[in-house]
Backbone bond lengths (Angstrom), bond angles and torsions (degrees), N, CA, C in turn:
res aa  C-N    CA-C-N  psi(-1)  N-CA   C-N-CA  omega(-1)  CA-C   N-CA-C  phi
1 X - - - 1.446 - - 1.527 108.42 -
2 X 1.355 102.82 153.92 1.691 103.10 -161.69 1.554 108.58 -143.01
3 X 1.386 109.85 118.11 2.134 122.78 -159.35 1.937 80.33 -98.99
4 X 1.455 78.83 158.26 2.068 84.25 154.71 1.313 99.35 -166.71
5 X 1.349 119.79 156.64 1.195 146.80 -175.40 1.234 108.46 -115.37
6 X 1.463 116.50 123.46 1.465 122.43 165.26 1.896 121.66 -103.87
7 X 1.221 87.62 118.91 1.609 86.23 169.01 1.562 118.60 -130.46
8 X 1.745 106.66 133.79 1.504 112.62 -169.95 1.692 97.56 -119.07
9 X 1.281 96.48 129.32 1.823 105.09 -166.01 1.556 93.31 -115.88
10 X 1.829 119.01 103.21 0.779 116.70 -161.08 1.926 100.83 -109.66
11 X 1.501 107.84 129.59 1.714 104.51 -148.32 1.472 106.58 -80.94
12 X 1.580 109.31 -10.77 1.910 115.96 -172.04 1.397 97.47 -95.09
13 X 1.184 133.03 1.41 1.424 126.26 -151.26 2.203 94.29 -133.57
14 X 1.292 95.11 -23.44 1.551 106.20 -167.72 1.448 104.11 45.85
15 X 1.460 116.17 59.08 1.366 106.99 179.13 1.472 99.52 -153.59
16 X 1.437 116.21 170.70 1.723 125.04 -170.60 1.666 103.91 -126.17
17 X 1.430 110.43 144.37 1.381 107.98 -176.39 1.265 112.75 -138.08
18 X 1.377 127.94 110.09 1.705 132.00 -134.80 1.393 99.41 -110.56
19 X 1.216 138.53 134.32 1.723 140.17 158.10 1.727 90.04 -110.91
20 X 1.293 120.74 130.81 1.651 136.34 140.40 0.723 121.73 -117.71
21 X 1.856 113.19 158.13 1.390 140.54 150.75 1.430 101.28 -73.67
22 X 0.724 145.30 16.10 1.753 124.92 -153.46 2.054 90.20 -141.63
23 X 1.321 129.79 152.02 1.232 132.84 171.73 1.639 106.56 -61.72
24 X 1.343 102.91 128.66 1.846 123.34 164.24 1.507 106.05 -2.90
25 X 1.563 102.70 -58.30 1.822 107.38 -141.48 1.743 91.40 -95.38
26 X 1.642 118.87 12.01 1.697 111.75 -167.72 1.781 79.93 -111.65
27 X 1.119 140.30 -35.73 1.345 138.93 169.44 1.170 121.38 4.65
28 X 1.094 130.55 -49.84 0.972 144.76 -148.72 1.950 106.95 -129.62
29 X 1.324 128.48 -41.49 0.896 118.93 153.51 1.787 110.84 -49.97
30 X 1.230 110.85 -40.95 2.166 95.50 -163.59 1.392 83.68 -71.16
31 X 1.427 158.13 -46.64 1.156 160.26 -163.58 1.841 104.13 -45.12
32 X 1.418 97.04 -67.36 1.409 116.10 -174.81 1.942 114.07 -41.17
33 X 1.804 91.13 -57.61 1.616 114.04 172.57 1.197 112.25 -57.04
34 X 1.249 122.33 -51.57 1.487 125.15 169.10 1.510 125.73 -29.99
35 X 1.490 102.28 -65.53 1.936 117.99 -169.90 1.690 89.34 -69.30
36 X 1.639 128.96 -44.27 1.420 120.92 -161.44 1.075 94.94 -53.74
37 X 1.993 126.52 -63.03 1.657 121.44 -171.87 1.618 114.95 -61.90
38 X 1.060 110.48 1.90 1.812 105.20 155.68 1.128 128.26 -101.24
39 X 1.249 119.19 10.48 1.815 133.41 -161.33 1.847 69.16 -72.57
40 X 1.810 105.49 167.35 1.717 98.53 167.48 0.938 134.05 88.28
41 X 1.550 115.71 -40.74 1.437 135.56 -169.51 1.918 103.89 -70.88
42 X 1.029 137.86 3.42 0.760 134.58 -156.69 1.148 148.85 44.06
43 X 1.494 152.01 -158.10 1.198 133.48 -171.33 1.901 98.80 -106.74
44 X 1.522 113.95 156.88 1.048 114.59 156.39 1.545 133.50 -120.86
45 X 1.232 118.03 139.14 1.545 109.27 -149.72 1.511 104.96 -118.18
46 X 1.338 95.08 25.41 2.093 98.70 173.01 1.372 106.31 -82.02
47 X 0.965 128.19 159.25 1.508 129.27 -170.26 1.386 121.91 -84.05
48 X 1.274 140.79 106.03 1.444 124.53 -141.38 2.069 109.07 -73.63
49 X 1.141 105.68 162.41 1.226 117.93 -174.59 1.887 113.83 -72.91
50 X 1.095 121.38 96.80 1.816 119.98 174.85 1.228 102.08 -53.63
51 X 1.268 127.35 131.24 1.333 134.04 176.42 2.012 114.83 -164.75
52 X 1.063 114.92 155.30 1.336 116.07 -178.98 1.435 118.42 -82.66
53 X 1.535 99.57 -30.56 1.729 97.12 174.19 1.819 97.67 -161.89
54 X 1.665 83.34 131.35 1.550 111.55 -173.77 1.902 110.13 -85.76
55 X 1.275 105.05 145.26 1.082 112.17 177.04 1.351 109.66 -141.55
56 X 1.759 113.04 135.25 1.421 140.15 -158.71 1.406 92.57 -152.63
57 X 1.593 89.75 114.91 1.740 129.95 159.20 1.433 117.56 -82.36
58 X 1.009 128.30 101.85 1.702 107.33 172.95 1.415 101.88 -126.58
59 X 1.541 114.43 125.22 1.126 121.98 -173.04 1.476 103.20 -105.85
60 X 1.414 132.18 162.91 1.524 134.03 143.22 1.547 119.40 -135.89
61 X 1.379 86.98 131.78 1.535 88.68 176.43 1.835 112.84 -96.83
62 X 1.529 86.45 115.97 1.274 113.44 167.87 1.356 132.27 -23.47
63 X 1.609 114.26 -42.27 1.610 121.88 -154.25 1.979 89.28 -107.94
64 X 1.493 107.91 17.42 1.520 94.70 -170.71 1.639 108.04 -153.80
65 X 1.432 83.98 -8.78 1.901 105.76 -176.01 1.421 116.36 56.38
66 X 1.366 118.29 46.52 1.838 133.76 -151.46 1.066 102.95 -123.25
67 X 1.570 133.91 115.89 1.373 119.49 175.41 1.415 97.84 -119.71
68 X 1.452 107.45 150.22 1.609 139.78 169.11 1.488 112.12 -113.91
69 X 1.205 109.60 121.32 1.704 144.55 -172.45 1.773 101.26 -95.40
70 X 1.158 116.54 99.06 1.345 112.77 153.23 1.481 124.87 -124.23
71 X 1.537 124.18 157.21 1.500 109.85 -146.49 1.484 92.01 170.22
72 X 1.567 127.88 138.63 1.037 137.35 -141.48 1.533 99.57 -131.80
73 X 1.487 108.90 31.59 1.685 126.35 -175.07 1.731 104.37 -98.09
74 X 1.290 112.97 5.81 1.621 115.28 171.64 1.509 90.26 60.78
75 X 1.364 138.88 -21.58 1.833 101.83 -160.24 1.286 77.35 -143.35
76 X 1.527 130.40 161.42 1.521 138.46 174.74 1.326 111.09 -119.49
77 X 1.593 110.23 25.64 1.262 126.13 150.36 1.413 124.42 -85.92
78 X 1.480 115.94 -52.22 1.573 122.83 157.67 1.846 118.41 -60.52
79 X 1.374 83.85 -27.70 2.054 87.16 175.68 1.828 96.62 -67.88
80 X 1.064 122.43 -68.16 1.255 114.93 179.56 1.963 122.71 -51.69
81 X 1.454 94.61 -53.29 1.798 75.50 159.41 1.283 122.26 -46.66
82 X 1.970 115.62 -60.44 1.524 78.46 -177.25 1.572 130.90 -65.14
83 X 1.023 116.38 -21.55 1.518 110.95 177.17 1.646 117.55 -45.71
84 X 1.780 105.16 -58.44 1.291 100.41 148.58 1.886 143.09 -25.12
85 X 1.519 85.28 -75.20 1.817 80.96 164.52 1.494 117.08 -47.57
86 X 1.375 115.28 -48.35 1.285 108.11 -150.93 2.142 92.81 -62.61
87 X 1.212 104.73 -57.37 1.592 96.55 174.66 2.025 124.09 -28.81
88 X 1.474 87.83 -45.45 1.401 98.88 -168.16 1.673 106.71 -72.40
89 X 1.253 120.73 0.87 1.782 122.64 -168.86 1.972 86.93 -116.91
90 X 1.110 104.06 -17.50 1.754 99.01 167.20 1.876 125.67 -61.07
């Protein structure tokens, strides 16, 4: 079985706007779990995408405790900042 988390990081507004599968008060825990299983991942050196508002998928699959990060920020260096920020405005 497979949850996902949506986050839209909107850049005129300096603010994030979340849809889940997952309960209100776990929000922020899958967030947390998320950035830890990317600690490692190394750096990425594609040039990130300019855009007005970012969007971050984070799914986990349930039957394996595995999450997949998708996100239309070109670099998974800015995907992880925002994930970061978005924790840090909690």
């Amino acid at each position: 079985m497979k949850l996902s988390l949506k986050l839209k990081y909107i850049m005129e507004k300096d603010a994030f706007e979340i849809e889940s599968e997952f309960k209100p008060e776990k929000n922020i825990d899958i967030v947390e779990e998320c950035l830890r299983a990317q600690m490692g991942a190394g750096s990425d050196s594609r040039e990130p995408v300019k855009k007005d508002v970012y969007t971050i998928v984070i799914t986990l699959d349930l039957d394996g405790d595995v999450f997949q990060v998708a996100s239309d920020t070109g670099n998974d260096n800015l995907t992880c900042g925002l994930m970061a920020y978005f924790l840090e405005k909690q």
